[in-house]
Steps between C-alpha positions, in 0.01 A plus 500: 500500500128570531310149452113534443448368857681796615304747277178324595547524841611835503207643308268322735707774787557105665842477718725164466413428863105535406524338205634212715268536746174483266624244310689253790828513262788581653638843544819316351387325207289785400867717471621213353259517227534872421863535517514203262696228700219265495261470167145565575449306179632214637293504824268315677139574347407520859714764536447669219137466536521666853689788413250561208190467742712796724527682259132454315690427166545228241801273589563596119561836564786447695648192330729525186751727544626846603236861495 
């Protein structure tokens, strides 16, 4: 499964580990997210926010479904 977190971060050439890093999520929620055991939907808007800001998207982008 390829969640839009996953294709965002990939096209951005950004590792799960520097993802983590730039954004202070963990290494394990962020796998979490983008192998679909936990629903970035249904996260935190901290977290979501964060990720977003590491990634210099819209938390919109990646919320909502699979890529």
């Amino acid at each position: 499964m390829r969640t839009r977190l996953k294709v965002i971060r990939e096209y951005k050439e950004m590792s799960q580990l520097e993802l983590a890093e730039k954004s202070g999520v963990s290494l394990r929620a962020i796998q979490a997210y983008e192998q679909g055991y936990k629903d970035i939907s249904k996260a935190q808007l901290a977290t979501a926010i964060k990720l977003a800001d590491a990634l210099g998207c819209d938390v919109k982008e990646f919320i909502g479904g699979k890529a």
